[in-house]
HTML snippet that shows the backbone in 3Dmol.js (N, CA, C, O; Angstrom):
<script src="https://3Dmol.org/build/3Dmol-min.js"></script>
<div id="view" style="width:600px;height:400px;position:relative"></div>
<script>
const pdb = `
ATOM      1  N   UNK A   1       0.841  -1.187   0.000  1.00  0.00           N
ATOM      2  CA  UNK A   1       0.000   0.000   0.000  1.00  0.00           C
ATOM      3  C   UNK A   1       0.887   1.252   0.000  1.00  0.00           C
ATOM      4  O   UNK A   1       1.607   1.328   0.996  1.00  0.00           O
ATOM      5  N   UNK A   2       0.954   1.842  -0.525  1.00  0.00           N
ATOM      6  CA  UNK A   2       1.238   3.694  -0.737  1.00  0.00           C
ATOM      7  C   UNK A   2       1.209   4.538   0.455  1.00  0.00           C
ATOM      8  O   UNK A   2       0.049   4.820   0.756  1.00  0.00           O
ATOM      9  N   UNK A   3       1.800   4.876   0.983  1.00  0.00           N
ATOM     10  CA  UNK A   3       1.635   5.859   1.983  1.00  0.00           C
ATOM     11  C   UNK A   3       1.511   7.311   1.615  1.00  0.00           C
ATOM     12  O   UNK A   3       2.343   7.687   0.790  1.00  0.00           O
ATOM     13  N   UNK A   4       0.748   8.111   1.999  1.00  0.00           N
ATOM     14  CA  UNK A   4       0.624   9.557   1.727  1.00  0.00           C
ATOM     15  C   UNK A   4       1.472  10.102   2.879  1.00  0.00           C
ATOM     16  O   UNK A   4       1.523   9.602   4.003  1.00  0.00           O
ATOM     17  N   UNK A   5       2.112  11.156   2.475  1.00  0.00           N
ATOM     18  CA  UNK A   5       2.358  12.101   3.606  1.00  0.00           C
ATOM     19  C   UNK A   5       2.582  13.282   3.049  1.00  0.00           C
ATOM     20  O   UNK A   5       2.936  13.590   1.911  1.00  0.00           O
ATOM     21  N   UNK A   6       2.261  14.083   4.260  1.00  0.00           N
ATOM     22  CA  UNK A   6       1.870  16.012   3.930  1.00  0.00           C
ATOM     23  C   UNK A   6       2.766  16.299   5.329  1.00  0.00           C
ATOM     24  O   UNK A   6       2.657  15.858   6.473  1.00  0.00           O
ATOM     25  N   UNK A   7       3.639  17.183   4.741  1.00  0.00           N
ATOM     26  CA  UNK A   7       4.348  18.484   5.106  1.00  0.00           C
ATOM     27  C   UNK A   7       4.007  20.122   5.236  1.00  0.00           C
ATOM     28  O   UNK A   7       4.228  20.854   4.272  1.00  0.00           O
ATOM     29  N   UNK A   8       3.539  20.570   6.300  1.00  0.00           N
ATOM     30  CA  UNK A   8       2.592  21.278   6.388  1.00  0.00           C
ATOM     31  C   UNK A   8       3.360  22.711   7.128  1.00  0.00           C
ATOM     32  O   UNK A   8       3.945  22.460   8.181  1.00  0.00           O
ATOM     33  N   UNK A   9       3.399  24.225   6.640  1.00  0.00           N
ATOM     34  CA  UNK A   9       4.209  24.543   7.442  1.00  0.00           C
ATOM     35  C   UNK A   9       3.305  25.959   7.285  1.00  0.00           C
ATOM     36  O   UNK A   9       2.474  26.059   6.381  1.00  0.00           O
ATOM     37  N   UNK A  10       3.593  27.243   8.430  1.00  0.00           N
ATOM     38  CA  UNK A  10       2.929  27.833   8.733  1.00  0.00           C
ATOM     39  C   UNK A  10       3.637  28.834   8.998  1.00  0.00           C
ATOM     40  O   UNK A  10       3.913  28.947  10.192  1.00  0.00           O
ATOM     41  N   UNK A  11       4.251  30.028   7.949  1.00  0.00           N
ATOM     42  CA  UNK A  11       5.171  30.808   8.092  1.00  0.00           C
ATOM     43  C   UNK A  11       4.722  32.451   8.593  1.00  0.00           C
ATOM     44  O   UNK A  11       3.600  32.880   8.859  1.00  0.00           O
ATOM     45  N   UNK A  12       5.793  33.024   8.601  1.00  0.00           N
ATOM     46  CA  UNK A  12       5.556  34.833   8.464  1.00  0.00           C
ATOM     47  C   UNK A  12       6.203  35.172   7.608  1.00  0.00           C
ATOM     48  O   UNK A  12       7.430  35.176   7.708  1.00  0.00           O
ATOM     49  N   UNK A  13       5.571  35.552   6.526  1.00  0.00           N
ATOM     50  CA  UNK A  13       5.959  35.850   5.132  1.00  0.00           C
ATOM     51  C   UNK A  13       7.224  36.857   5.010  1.00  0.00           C
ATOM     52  O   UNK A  13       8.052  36.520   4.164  1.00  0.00           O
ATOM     53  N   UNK A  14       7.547  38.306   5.893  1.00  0.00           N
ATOM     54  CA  UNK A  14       8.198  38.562   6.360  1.00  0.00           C
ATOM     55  C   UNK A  14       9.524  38.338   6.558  1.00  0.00           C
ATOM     56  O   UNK A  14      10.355  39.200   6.270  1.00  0.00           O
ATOM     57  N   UNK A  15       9.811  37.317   7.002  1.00  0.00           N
ATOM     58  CA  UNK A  15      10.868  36.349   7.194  1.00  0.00           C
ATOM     59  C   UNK A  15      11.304  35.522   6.666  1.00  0.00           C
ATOM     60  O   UNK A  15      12.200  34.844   7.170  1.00  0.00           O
ATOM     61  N   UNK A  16      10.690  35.246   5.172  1.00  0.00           N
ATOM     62  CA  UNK A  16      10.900  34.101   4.588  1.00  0.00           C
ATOM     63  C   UNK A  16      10.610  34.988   3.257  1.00  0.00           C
ATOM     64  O   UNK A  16       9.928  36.007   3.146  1.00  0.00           O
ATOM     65  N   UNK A  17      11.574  34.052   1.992  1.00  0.00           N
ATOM     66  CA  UNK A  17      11.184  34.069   0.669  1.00  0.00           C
ATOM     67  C   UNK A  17      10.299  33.319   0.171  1.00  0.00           C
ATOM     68  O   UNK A  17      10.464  32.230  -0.379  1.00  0.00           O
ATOM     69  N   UNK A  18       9.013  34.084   0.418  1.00  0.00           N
ATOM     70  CA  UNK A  18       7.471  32.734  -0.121  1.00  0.00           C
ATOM     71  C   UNK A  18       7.827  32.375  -1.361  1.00  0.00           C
ATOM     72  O   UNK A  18       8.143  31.185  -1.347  1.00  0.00           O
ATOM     73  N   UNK A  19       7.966  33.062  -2.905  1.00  0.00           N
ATOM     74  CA  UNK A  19       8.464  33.004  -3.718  1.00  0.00           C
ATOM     75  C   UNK A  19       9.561  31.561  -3.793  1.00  0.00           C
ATOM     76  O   UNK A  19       9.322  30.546  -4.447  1.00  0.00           O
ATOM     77  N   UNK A  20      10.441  31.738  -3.181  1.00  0.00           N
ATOM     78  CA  UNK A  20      11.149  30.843  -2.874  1.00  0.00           C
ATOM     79  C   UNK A  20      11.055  29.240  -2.430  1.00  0.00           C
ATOM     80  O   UNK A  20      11.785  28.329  -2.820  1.00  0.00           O
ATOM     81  N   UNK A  21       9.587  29.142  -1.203  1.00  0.00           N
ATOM     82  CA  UNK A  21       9.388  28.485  -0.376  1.00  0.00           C
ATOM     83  C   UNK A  21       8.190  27.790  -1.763  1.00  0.00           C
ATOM     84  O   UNK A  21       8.397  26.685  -2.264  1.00  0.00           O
ATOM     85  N   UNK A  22       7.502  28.307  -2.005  1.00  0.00           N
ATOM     86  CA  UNK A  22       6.624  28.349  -3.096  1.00  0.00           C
ATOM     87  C   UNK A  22       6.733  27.167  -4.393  1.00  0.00           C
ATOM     88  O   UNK A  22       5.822  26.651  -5.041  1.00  0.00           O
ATOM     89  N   UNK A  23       8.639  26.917  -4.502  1.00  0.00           N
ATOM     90  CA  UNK A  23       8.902  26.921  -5.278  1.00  0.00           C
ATOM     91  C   UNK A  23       9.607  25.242  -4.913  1.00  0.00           C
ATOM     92  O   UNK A  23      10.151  24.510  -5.740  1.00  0.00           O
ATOM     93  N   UNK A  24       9.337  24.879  -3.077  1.00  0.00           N
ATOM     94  CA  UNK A  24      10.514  23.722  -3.338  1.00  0.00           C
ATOM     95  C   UNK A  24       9.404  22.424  -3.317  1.00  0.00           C
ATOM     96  O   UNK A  24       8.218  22.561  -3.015  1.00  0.00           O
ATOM     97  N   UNK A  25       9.994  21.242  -3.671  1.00  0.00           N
ATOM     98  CA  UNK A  25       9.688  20.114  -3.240  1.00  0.00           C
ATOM     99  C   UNK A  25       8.816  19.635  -2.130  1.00  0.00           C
ATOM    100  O   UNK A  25       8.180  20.336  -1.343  1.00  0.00           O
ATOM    101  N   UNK A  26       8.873  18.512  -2.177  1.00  0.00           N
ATOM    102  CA  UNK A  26       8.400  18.196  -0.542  1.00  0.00           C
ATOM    103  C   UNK A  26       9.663  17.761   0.122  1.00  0.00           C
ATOM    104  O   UNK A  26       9.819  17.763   1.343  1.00  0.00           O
ATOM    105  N   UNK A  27      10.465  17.425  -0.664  1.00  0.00           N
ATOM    106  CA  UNK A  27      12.231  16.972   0.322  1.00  0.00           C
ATOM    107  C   UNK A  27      12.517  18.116   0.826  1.00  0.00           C
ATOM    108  O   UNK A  27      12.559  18.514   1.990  1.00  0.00           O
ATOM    109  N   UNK A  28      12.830  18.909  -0.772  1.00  0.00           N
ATOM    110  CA  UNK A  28      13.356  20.059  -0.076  1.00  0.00           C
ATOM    111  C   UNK A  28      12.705  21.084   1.292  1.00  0.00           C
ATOM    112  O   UNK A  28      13.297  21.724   2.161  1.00  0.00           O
ATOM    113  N   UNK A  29      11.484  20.922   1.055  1.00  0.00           N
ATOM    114  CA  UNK A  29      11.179  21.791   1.642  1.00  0.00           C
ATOM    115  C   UNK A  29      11.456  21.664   3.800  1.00  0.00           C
ATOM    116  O   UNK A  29      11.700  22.493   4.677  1.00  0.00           O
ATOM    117  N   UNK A  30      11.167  19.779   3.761  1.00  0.00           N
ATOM    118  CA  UNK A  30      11.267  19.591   4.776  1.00  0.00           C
ATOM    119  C   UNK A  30      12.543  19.638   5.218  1.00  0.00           C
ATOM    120  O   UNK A  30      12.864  20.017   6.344  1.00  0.00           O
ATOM    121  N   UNK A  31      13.522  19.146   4.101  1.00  0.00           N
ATOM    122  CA  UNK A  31      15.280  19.674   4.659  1.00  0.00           C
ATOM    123  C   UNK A  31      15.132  20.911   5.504  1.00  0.00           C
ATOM    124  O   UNK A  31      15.111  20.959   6.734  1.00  0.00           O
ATOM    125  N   UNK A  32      15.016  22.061   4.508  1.00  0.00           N
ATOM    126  CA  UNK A  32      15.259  22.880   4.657  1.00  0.00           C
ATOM    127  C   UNK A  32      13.978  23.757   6.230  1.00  0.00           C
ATOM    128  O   UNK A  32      14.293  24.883   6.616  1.00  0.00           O
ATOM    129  N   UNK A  33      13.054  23.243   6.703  1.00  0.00           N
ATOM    130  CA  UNK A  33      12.002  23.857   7.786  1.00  0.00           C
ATOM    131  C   UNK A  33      12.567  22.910   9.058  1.00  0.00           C
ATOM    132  O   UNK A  33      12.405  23.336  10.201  1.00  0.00           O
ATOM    133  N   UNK A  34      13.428  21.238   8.772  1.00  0.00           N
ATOM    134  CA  UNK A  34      13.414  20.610   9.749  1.00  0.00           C
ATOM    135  C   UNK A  34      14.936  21.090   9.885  1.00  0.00           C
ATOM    136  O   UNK A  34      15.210  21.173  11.082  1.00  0.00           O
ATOM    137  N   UNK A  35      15.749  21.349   9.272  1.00  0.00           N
ATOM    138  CA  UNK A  35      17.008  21.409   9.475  1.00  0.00           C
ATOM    139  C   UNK A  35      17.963  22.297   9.504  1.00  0.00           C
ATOM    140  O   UNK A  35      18.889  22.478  10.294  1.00  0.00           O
ATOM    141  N   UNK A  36      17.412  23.190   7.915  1.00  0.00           N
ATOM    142  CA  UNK A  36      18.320  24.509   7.558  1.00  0.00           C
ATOM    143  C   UNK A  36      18.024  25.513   7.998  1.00  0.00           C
ATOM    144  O   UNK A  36      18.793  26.466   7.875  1.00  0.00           O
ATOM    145  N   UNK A  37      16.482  25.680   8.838  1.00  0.00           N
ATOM    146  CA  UNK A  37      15.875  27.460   8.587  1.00  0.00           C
ATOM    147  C   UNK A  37      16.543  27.688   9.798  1.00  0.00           C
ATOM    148  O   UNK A  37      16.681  26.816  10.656  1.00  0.00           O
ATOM    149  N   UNK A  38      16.914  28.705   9.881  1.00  0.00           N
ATOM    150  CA  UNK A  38      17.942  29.880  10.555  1.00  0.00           C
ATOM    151  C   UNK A  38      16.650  30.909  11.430  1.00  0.00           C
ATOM    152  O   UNK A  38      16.382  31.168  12.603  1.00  0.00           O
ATOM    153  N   UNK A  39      16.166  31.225  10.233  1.00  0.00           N
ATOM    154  CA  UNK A  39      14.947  32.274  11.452  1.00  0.00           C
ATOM    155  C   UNK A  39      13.825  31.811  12.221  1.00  0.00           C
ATOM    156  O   UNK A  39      13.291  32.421  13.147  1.00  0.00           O
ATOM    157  N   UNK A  40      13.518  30.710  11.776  1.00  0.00           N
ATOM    158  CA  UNK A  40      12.720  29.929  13.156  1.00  0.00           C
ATOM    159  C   UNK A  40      11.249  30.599  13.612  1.00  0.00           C
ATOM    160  O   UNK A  40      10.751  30.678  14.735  1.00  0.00           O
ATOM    161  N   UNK A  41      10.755  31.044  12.335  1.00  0.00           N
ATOM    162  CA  UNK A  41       9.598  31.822  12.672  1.00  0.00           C
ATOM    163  C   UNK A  41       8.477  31.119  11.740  1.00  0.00           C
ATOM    164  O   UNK A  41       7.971  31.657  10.755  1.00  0.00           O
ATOM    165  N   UNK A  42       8.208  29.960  12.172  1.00  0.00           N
ATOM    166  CA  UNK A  42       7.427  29.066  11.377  1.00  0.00           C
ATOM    167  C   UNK A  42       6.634  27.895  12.301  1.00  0.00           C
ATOM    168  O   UNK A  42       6.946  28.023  13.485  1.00  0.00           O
ATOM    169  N   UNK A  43       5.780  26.893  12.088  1.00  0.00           N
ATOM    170  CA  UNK A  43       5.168  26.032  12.718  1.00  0.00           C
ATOM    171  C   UNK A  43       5.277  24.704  11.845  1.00  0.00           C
ATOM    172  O   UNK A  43       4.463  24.859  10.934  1.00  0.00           O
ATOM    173  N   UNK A  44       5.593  24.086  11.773  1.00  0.00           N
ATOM    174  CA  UNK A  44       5.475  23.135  10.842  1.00  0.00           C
ATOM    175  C   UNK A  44       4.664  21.416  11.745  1.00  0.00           C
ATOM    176  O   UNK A  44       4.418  21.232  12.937  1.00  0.00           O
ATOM    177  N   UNK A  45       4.462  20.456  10.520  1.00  0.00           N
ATOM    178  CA  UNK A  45       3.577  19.733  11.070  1.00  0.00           C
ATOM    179  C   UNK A  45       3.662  19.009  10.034  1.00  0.00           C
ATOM    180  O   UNK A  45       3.308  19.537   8.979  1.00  0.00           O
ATOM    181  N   UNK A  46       4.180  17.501   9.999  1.00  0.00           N
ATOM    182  CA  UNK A  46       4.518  15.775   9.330  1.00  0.00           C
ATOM    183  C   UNK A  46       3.879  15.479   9.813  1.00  0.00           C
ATOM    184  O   UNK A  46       3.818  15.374  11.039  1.00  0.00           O
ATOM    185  N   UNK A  47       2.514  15.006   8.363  1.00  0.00           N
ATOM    186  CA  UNK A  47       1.176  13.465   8.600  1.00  0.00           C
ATOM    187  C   UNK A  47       1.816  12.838   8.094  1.00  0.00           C
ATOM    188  O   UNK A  47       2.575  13.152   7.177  1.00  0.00           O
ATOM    189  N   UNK A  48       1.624  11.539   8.693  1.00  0.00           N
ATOM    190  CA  UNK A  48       1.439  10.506   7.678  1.00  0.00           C
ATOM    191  C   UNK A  48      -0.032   9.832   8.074  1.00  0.00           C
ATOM    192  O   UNK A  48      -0.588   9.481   9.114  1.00  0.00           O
ATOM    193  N   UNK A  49      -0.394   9.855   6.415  1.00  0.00           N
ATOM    194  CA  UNK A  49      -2.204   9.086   6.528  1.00  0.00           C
ATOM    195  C   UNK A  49      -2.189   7.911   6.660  1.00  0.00           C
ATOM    196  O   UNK A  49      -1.848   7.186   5.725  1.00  0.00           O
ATOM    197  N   UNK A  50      -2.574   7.402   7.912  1.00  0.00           N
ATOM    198  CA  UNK A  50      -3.333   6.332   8.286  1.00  0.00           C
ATOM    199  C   UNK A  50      -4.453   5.899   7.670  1.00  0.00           C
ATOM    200  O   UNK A  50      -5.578   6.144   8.105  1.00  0.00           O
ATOM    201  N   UNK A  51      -4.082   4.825   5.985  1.00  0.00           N
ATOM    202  CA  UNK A  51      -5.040   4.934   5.161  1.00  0.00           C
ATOM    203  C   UNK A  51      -6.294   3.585   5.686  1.00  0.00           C
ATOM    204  O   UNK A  51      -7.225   3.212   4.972  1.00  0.00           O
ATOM    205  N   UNK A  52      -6.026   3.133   6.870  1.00  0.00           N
ATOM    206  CA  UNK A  52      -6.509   1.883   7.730  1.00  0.00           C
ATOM    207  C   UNK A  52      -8.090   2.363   8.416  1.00  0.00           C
ATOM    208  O   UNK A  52      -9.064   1.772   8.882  1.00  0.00           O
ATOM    209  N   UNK A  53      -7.798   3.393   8.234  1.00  0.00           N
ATOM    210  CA  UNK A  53      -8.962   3.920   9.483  1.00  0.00           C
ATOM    211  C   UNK A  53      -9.456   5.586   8.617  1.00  0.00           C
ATOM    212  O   UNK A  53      -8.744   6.424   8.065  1.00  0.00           O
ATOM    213  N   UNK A  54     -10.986   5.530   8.832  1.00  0.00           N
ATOM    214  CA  UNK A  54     -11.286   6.683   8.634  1.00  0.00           C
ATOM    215  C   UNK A  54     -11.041   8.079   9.572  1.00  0.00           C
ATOM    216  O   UNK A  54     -11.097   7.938  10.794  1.00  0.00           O
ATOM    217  N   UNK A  55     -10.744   9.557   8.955  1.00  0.00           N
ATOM    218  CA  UNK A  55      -9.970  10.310   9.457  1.00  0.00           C
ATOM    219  C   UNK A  55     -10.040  11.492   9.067  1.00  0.00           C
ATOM    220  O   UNK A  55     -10.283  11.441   7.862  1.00  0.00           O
ATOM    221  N   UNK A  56      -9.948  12.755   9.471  1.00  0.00           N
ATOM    222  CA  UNK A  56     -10.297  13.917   8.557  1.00  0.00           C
ATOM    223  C   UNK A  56      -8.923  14.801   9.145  1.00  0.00           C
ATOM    224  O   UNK A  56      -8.333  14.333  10.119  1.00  0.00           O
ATOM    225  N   UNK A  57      -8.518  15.867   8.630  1.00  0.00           N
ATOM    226  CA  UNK A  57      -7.618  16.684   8.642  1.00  0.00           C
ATOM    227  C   UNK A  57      -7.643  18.004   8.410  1.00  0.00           C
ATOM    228  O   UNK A  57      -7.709  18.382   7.240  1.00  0.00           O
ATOM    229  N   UNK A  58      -7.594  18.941   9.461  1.00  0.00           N
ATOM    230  CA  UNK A  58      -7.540  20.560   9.127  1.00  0.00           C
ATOM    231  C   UNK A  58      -6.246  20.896   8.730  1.00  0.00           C
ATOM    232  O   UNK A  58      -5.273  20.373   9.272  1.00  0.00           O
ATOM    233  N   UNK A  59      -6.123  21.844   7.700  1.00  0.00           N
ATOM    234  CA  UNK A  59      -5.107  22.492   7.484  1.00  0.00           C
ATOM    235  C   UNK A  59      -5.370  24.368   7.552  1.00  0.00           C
ATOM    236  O   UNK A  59      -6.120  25.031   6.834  1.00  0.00           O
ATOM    237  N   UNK A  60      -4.576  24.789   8.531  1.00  0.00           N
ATOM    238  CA  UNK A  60      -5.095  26.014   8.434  1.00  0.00           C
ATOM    239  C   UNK A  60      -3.726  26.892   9.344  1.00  0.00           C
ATOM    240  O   UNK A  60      -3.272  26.311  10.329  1.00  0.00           O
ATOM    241  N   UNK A  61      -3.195  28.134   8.992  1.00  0.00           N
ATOM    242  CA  UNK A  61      -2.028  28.701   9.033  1.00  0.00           C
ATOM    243  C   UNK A  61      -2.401  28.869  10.499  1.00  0.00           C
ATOM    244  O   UNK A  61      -3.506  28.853  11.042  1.00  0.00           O
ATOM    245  N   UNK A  62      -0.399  29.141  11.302  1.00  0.00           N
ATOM    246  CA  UNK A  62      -0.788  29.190  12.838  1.00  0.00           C
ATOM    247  C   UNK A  62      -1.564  30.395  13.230  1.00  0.00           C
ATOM    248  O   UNK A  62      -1.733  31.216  12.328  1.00  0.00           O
ATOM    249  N   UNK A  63      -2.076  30.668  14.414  1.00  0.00           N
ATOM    250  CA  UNK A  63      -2.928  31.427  14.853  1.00  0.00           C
ATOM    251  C   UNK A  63      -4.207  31.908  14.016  1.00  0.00           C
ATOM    252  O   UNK A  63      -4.780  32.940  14.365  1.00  0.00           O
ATOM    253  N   UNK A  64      -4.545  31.357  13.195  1.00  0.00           N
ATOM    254  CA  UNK A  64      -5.821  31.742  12.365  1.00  0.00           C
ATOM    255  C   UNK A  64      -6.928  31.677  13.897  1.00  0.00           C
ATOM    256  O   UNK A  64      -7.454  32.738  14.234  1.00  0.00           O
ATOM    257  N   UNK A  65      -7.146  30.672  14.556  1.00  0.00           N
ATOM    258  CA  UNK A  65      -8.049  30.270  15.418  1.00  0.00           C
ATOM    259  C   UNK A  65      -8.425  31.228  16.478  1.00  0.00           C
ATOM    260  O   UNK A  65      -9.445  31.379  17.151  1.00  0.00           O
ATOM    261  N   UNK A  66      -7.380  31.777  16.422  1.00  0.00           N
ATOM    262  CA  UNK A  66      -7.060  33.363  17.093  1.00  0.00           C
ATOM    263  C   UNK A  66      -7.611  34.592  16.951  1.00  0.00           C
ATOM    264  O   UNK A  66      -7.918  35.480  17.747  1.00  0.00           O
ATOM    265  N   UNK A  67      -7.688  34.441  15.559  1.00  0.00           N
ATOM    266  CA  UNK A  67      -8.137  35.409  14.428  1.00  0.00           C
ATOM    267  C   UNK A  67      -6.832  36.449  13.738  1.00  0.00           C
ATOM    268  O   UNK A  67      -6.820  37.402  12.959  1.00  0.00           O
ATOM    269  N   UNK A  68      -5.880  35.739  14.439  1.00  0.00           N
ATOM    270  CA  UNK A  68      -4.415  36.254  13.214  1.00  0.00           C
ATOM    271  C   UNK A  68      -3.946  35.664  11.912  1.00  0.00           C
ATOM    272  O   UNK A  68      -3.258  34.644  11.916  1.00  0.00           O
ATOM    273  N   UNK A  69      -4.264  36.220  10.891  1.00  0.00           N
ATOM    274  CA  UNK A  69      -4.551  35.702   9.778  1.00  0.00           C
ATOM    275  C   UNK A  69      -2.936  36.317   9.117  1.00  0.00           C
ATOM    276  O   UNK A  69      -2.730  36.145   7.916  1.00  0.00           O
ATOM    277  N   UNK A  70      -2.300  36.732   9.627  1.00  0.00           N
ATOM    278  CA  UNK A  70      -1.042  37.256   9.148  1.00  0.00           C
ATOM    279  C   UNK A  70       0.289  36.294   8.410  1.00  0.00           C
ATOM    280  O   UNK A  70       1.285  36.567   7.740  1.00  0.00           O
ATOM    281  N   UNK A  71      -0.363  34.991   8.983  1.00  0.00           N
ATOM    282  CA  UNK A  71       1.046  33.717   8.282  1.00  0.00           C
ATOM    283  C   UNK A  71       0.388  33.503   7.370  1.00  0.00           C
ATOM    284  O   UNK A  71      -0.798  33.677   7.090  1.00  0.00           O
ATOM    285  N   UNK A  72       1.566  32.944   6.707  1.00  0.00           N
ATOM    286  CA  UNK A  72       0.999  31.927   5.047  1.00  0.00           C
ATOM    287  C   UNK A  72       1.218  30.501   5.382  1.00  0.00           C
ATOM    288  O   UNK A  72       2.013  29.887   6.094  1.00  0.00           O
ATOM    289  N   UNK A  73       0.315  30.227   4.681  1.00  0.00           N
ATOM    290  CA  UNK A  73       0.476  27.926   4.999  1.00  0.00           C
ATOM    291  C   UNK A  73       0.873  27.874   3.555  1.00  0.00           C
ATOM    292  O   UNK A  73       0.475  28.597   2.642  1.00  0.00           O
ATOM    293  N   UNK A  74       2.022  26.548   3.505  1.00  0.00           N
ATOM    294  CA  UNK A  74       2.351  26.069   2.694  1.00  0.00           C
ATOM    295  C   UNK A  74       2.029  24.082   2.850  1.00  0.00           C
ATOM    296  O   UNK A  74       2.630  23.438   3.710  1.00  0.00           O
ATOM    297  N   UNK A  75       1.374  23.644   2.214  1.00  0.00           N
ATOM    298  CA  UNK A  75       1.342  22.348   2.121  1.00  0.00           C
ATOM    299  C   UNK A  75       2.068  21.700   0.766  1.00  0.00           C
ATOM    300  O   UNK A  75       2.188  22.119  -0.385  1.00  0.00           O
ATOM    301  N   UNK A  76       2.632  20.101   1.653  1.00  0.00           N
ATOM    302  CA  UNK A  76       3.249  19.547   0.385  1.00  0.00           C
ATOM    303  C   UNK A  76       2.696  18.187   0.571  1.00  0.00           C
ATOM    304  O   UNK A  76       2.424  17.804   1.708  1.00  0.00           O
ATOM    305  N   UNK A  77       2.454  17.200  -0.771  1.00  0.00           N
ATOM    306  CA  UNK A  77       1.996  15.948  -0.284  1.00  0.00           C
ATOM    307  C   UNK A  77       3.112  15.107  -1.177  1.00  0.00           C
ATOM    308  O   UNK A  77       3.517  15.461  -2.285  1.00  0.00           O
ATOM    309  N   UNK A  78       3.405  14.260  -0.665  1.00  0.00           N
ATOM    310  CA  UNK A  78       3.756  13.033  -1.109  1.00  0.00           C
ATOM    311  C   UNK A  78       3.620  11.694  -0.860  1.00  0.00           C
ATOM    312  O   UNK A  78       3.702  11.197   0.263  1.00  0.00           O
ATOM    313  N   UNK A  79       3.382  10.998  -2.042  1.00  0.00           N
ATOM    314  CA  UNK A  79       2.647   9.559  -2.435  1.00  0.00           C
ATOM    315  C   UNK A  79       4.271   8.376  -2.094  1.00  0.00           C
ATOM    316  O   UNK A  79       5.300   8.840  -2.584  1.00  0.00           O
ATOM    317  N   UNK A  80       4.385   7.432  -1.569  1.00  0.00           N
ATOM    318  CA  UNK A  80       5.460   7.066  -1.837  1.00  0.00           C
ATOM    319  C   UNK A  80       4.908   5.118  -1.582  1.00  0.00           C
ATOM    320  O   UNK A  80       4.194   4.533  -0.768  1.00  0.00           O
ATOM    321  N   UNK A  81       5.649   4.748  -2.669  1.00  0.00           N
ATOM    322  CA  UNK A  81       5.043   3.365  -2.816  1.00  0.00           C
ATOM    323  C   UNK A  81       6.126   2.291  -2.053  1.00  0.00           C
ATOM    324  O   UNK A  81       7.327   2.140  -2.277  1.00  0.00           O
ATOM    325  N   UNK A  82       5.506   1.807  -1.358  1.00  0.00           N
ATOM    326  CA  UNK A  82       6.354   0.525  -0.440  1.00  0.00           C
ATOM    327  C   UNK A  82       5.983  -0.944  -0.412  1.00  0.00           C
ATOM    328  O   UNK A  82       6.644  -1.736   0.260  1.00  0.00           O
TER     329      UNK A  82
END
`;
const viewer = $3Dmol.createViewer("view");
viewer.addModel(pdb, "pdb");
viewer.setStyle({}, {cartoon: {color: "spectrum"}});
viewer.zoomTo();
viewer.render();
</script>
Protein backbone atom coordinates (compact mmCIF):
# COMPACT_ATOMS: atom_id res chain seq x y z
CA UNK A 1 0.00 0.00 0.00
CA UNK A 2 1.24 3.69 -0.74
CA UNK A 3 1.63 5.86 1.98
CA UNK A 4 0.62 9.56 1.73
CA UNK A 5 2.36 12.10 3.61
CA UNK A 6 1.87 16.01 3.93
CA UNK A 7 4.35 18.48 5.11
CA UNK A 8 2.59 21.28 6.39
CA UNK A 9 4.21 24.54 7.44
CA UNK A 10 2.93 27.83 8.73
CA UNK A 11 5.17 30.81 8.09
CA UNK A 12 5.56 34.83 8.46
CA UNK A 13 5.96 35.85 5.13
CA UNK A 14 8.20 38.56 6.36
CA UNK A 15 10.87 36.35 7.19
CA UNK A 16 10.90 34.10 4.59
CA UNK A 17 11.18 34.07 0.67
CA UNK A 18 7.47 32.73 -0.12
CA UNK A 19 8.46 33.00 -3.72
CA UNK A 20 11.15 30.84 -2.87
CA UNK A 21 9.39 28.48 -0.38
CA UNK A 22 6.62 28.35 -3.10
CA UNK A 23 8.90 26.92 -5.28
CA UNK A 24 10.51 23.72 -3.34
CA UNK A 25 9.69 20.11 -3.24
CA UNK A 26 8.40 18.20 -0.54
CA UNK A 27 12.23 16.97 0.32
CA UNK A 28 13.36 20.06 -0.08
CA UNK A 29 11.18 21.79 1.64
CA UNK A 30 11.27 19.59 4.78
CA UNK A 31 15.28 19.67 4.66
CA UNK A 32 15.26 22.88 4.66
CA UNK A 33 12.00 23.86 7.79
CA UNK A 34 13.41 20.61 9.75
CA UNK A 35 17.01 21.41 9.47
CA UNK A 36 18.32 24.51 7.56
CA UNK A 37 15.87 27.46 8.59
CA UNK A 38 17.94 29.88 10.56
CA UNK A 39 14.95 32.27 11.45
CA UNK A 40 12.72 29.93 13.16
CA UNK A 41 9.60 31.82 12.67
CA UNK A 42 7.43 29.07 11.38
CA UNK A 43 5.17 26.03 12.72
CA UNK A 44 5.48 23.14 10.84
CA UNK A 45 3.58 19.73 11.07
CA UNK A 46 4.52 15.78 9.33
CA UNK A 47 1.18 13.46 8.60
CA UNK A 48 1.44 10.51 7.68
CA UNK A 49 -2.20 9.09 6.53
CA UNK A 50 -3.33 6.33 8.29
CA UNK A 51 -5.04 4.93 5.16
CA UNK A 52 -6.51 1.88 7.73
CA UNK A 53 -8.96 3.92 9.48
CA UNK A 54 -11.29 6.68 8.63
CA UNK A 55 -9.97 10.31 9.46
CA UNK A 56 -10.30 13.92 8.56
CA UNK A 57 -7.62 16.68 8.64
CA UNK A 58 -7.54 20.56 9.13
CA UNK A 59 -5.11 22.49 7.48
CA UNK A 60 -5.10 26.01 8.43
CA UNK A 61 -2.03 28.70 9.03
CA UNK A 62 -0.79 29.19 12.84
CA UNK A 63 -2.93 31.43 14.85
CA UNK A 64 -5.82 31.74 12.37
CA UNK A 65 -8.05 30.27 15.42
CA UNK A 66 -7.06 33.36 17.09
CA UNK A 67 -8.14 35.41 14.43
CA UNK A 68 -4.42 36.25 13.21
CA UNK A 69 -4.55 35.70 9.78
CA UNK A 70 -1.04 37.26 9.15
CA UNK A 71 1.05 33.72 8.28
CA UNK A 72 1.00 31.93 5.05
CA UNK A 73 0.48 27.93 5.00
CA UNK A 74 2.35 26.07 2.69
CA UNK A 75 1.34 22.35 2.12
CA UNK A 76 3.25 19.55 0.39
CA UNK A 77 2.00 15.95 -0.28
CA UNK A 78 3.76 13.03 -1.11
CA UNK A 79 2.65 9.56 -2.44
CA UNK A 80 5.46 7.07 -1.84
CA UNK A 81 5.04 3.36 -2.82
CA UNK A 82 6.35 0.52 -0.44
Amino acid sequence: MAKIKIFSVSINPESYDVRSIANMTYDEAKQFFEHDDTNCCCCCRNIEVDQTKEHEITFHADGVRNGDGSDTMFNWLKVVNE
